[in-house]
C-alpha atoms as a printed R data frame, in Angstrom:
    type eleno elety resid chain resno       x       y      z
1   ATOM     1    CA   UNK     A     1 260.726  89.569 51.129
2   ATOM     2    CA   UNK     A     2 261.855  88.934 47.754
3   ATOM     3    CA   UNK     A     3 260.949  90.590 44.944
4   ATOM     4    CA   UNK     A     4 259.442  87.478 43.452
5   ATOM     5    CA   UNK     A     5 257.328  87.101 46.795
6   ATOM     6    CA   UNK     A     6 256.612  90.265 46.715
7   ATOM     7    CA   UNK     A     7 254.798  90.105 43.185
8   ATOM     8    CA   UNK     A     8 253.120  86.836 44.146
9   ATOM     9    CA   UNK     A     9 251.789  88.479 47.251
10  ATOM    10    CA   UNK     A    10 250.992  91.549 44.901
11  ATOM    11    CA   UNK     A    11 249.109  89.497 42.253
12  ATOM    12    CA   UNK     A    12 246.567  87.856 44.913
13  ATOM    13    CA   UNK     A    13 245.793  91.250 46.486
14  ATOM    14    CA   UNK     A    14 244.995  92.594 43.383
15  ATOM    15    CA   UNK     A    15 243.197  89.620 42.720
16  ATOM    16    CA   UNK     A    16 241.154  89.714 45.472
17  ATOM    17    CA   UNK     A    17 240.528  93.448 45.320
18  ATOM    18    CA   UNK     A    18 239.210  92.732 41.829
19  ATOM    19    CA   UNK     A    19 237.175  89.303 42.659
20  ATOM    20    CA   UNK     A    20 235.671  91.461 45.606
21  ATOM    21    CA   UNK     A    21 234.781  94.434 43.563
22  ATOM    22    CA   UNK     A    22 233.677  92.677 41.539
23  ATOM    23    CA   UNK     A    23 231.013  90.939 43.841
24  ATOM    24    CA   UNK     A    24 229.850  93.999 44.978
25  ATOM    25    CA   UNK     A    25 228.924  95.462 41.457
26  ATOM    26    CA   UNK     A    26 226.945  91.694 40.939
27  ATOM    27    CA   UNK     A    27 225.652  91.988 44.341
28  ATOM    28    CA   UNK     A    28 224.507  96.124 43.782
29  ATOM    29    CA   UNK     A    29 223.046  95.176 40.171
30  ATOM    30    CA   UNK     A    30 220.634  91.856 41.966
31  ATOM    31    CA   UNK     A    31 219.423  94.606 44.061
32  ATOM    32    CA   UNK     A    32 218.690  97.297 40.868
33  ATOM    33    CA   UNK     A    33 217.034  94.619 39.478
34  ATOM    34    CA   UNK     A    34 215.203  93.552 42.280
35  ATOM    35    CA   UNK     A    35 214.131  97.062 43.591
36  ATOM    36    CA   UNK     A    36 213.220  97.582 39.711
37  ATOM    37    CA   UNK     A    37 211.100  94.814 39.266
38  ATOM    38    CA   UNK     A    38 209.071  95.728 43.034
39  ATOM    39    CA   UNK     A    39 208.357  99.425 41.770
40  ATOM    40    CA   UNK     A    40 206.989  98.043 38.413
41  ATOM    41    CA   UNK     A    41 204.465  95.870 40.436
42  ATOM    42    CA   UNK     A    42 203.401  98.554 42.670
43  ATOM    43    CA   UNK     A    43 203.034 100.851 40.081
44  ATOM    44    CA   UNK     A    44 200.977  98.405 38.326
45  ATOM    45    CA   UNK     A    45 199.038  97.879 41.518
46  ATOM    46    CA   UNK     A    46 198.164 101.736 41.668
47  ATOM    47    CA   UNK     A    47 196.592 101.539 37.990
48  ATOM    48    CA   UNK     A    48 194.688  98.414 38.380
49  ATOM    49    CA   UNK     A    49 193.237 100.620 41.972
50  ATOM    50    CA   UNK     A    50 192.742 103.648 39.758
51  ATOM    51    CA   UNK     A    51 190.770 101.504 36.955
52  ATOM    52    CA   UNK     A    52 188.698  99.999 39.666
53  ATOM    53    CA   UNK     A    53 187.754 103.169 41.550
54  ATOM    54    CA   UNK     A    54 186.845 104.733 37.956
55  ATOM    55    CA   UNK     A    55 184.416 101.309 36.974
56  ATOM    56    CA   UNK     A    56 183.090 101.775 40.602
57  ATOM    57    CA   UNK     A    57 182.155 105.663 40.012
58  ATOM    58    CA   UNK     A    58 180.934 104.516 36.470
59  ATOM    59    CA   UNK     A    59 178.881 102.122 38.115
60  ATOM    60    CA   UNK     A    60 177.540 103.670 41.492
61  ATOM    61    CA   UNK     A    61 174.860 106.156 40.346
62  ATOM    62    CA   UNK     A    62 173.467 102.585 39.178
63  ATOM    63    CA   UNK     A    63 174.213 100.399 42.348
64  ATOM    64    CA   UNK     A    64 172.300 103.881 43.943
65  ATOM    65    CA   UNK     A    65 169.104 103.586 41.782
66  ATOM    66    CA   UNK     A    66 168.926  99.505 42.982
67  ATOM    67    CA   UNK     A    67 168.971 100.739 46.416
68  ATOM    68    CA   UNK     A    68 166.292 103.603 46.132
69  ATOM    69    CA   UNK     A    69 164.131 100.846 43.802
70  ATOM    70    CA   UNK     A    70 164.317  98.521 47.138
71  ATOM    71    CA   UNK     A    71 163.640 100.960 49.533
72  ATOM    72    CA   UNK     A    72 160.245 101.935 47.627
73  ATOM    73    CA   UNK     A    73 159.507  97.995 47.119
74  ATOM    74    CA   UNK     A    74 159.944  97.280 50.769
75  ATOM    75    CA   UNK     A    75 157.410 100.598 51.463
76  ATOM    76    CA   UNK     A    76 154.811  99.129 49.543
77  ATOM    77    CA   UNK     A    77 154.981  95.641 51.487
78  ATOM    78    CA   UNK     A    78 154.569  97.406 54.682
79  ATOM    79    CA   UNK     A    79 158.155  96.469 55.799
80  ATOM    80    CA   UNK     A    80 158.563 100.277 56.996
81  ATOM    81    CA   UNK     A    81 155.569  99.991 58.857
82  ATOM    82    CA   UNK     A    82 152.059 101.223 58.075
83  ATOM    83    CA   UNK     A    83 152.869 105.221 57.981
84  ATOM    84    CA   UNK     A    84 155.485 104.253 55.536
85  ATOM    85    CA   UNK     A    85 153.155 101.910 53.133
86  ATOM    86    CA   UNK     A    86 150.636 104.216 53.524
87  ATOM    87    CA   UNK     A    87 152.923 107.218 52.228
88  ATOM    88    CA   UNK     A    88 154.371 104.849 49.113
89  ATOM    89    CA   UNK     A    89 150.620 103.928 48.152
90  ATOM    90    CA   UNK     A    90 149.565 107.670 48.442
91  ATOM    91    CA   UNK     A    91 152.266 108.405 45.997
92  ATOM    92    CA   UNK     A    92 150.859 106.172 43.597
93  ATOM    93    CA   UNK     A    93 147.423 107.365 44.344
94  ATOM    94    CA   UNK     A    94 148.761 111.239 43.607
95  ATOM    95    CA   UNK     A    95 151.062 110.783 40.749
96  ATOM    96    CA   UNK     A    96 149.692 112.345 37.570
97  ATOM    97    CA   UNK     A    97 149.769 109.275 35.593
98  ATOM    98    CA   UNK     A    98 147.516 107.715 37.922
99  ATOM    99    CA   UNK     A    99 145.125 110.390 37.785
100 ATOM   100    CA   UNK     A   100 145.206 110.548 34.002
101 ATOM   101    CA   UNK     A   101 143.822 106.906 33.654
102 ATOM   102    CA   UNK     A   102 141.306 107.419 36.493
103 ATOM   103    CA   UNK     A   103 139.918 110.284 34.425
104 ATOM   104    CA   UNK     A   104 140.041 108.284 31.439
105 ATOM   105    CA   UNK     A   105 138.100 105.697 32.472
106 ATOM   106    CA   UNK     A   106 135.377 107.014 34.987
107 ATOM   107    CA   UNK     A   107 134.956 109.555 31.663
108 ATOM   108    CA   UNK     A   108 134.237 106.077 29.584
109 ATOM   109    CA   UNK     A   109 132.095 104.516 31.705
110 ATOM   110    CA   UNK     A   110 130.038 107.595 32.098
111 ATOM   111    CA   UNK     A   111 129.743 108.384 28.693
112 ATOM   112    CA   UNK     A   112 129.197 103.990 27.821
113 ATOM   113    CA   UNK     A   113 126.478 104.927 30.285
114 ATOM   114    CA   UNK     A   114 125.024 108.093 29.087
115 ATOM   115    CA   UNK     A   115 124.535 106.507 25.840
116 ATOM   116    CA   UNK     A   116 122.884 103.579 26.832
117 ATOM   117    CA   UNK     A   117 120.288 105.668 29.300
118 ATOM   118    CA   UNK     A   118 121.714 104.207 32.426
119 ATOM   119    CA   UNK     A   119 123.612 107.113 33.515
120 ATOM   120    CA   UNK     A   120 122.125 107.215 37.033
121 ATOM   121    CA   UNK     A   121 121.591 103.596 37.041
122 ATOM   122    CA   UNK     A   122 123.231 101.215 40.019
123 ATOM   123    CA   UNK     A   123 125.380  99.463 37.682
124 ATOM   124    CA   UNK     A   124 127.107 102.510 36.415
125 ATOM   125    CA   UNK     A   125 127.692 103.755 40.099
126 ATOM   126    CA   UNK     A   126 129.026 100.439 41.189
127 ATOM   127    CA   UNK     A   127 131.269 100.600 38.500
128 ATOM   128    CA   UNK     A   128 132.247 103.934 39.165
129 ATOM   129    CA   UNK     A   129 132.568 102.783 42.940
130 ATOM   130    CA   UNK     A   130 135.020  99.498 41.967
131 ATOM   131    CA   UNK     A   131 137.079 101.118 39.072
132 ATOM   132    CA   UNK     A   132 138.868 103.715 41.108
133 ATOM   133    CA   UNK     A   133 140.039 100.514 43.538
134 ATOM   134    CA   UNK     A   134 140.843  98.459 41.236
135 ATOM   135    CA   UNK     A   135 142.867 101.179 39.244
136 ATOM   136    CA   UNK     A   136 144.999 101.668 42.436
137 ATOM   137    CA   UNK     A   137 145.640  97.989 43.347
138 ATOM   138    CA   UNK     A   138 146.693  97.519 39.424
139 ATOM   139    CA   UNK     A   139 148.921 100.820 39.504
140 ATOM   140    CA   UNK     A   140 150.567  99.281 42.874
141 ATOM   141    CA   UNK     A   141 150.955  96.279 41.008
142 ATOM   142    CA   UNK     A   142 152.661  98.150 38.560
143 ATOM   143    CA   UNK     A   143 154.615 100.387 40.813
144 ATOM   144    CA   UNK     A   144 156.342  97.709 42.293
145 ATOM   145    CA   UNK     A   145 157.391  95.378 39.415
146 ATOM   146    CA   UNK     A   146 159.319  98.776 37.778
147 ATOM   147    CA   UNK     A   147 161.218  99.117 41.232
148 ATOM   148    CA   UNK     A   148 161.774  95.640 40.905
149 ATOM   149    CA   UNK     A   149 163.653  96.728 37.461
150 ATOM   150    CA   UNK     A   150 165.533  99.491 39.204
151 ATOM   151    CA   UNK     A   151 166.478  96.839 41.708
152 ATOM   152    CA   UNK     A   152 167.786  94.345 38.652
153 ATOM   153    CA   UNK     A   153 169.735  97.367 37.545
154 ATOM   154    CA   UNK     A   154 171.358  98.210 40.593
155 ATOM   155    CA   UNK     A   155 172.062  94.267 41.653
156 ATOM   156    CA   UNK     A   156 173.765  94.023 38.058
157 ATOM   157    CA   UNK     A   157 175.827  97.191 39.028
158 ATOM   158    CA   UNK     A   158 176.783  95.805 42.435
159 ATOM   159    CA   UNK     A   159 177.851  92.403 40.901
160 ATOM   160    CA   UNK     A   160 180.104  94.611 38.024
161 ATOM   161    CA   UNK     A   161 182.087  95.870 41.110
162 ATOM   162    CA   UNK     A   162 182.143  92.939 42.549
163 ATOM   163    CA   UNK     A   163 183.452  91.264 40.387
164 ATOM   164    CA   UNK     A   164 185.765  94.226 39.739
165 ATOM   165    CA   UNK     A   165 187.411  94.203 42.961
166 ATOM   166    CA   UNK     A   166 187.595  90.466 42.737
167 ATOM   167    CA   UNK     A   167 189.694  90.530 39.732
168 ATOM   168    CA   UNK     A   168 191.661  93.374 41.447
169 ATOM   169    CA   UNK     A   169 192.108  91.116 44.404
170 ATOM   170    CA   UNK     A   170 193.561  88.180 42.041
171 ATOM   171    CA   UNK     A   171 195.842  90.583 40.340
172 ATOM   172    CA   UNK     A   172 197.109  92.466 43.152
173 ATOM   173    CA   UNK     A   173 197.512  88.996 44.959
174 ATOM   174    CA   UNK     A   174 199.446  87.994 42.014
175 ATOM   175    CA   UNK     A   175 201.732  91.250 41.896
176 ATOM   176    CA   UNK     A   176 202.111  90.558 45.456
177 ATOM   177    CA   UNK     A   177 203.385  87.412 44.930
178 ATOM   178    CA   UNK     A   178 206.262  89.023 42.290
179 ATOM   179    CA   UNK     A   179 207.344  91.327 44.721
180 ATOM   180    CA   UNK     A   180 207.853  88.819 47.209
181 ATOM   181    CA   UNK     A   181 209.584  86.502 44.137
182 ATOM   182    CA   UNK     A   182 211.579  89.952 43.235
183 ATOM   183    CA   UNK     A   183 213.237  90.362 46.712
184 ATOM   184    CA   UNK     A   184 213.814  86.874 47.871
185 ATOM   185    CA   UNK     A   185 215.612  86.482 43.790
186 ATOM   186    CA   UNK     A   186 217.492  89.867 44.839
187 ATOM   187    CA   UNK     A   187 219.056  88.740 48.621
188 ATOM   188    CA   UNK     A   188 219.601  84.902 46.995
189 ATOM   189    CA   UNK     A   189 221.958  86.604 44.157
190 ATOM   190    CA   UNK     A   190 223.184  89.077 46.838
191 ATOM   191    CA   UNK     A   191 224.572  86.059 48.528
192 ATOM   192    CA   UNK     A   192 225.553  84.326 45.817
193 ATOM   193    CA   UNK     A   193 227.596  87.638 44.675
194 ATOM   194    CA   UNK     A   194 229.126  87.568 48.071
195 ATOM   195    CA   UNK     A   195 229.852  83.797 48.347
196 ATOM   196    CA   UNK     A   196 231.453  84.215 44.709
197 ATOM   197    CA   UNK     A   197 233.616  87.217 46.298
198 ATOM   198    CA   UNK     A   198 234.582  85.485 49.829
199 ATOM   199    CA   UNK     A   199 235.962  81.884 47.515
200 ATOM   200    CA   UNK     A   200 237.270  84.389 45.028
201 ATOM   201    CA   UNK     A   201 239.036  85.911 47.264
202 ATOM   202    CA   UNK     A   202 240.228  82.802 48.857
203 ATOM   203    CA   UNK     A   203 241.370  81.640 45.341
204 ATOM   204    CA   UNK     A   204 243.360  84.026 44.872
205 ATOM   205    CA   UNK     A   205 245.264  83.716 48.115
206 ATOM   206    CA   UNK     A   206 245.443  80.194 47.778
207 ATOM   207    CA   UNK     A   207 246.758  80.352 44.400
208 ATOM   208    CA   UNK     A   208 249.504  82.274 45.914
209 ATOM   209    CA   UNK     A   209 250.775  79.685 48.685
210 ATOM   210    CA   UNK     A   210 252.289  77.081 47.160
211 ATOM   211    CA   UNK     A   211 254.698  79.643 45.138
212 ATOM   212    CA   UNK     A   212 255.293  81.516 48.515
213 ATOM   213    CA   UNK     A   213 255.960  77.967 50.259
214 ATOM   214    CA   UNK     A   214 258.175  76.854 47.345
215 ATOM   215    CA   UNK     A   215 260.205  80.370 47.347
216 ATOM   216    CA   UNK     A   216 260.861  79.781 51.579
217 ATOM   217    CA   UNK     A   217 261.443  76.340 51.314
C-alpha cells in the first residue's frame, strides 16, 4: 500500500477512534447525569420520610389522648360491659371534684333549711335524697362531653398525619416518577451516544473509500 493509501486508511482510523471515544465520554456523562439526578430524588425522599416521622412524633402524644378520651366515652355507655361502666361511673363518683360540689351543696341545703326551721323536715331530706343523684348523672354528663374534647383533639391529630403521609405519598410518587424519567433519559442518550459512535465510525470509513477506490483504480 501506498503511502497515500496508507494516510487515507490512517485518517479514518483515527477518525473513528476519535468519533468512538468520543461516544463513550457522551454516553458515560448521560449516565453521571442520570445516576445524579436518581440520588438527588432519593435523598429528597429520605427528608420528606424524616419530616413526616418528626410531625407524626409531634403529633402522637395527641392522636394518644383521642384514643384514651374514647376508651373512657365508650366505658360510660356500657360498651365494655357493665363491670367496666360501673368502674368509669365510680370514678366520677370518687374524684375529688365531685365530692367538693356534693359537699357544697348538701351543706346549702342544710343550712337553706336550718334557717327556715325545716331542718328535719321531709322536704329537706328528699332533697338531700335527689341532689346526690342528680349531681352524679350531671357530673357523667359532664365527664363524657370533656372526653368527647380529648377525642376532637386526638381525631384532629390523626387527620394532621394523615394528611401528612398523604402529601408524602404524592411527593414520593412524584420523585418516583423522576427517577424513572432520570434513567429511561440516561439509556435513551446512552443509545443515542452509541448510534452517534457506530455512523461516526462508519463515516469515517466511508469517507475513506472512494479515495482508496480511485487510488486502485
Amino acid at each position: 500500500m501506498s503511502f497515500v493509501a496508507t494516510a487515507v486508511v490512517g485518517g479514518a482510523v483515527v477518525g473513528a477512534v476519535a468519533t468512538s471515544k468520543a461516544a463513550k465520554k457522551s454516553a458515560a456523562a448521560a449516565d453521571r447525569a442520570s445516576d445524579a439526578q436518581t440520588q438527588q430524588a432519593y435523598a429528597a425522599m429520605d427528608q420528606q420520610q424524616e419530616q413526616f416521622q418528626r410531625v407524626q412524633d409531634l403529633l402522637n402524644p395527641y392522636v394518644q389522648v383521642g384514643y384514651e378520651g374514647l376508651r373512657g366515652q365508650q366505658a360510660l355507655t356500657g360498651i365494655y360491659g357493665d363491670d367496666a361502666q360501673r368502674w368509669a361511673v365510680g370514678q366520677v363518683e370518687k374524684s375529688p371534684y365531685f365530692s367538693g360540689l356534693v359537699k357544697q351543696g348538701e351543706n346549702a341545703i342544710l343550712q337553706n333549711a336550718s334557717a327556715t326551721g325545716g331542718l328535719r323536715g321531709g322536704n329537706t331530706q328528699a332533697a338531700l335524697a335527689q341532689f346526690r343523684p342528680n349531681m352524679l348523672a350531671a357530673a357523667i354528663d359532664q365527664q363524657y362531653q370533656r372526653l368527647g374534647g380529648m377525642v376532637n383533639i386526638g381525631q384532629n391529630a390523626a387527620g394532621g398525619v394523615g394528611n401528612g403521609g398523604q402529601a408524602m405519598a404524592n411527593s414520593n410518587s412524584n420523585l418516583l416518577g423522576q427517577v424513572g424519567a432520570a434513567q429511561a433519559g440516561g439509556y435513551l442518550a446512552q443509545g443515542r451516544a452509541q448510534a452517534q459512535g457506530i455512523n461516526g465510525i462508519a463515516s469515517a470509513f466511508g469517507a475513506a473509500a472512494p479515495q482508496l477506490a480511485g487510488y486502485f483504480n
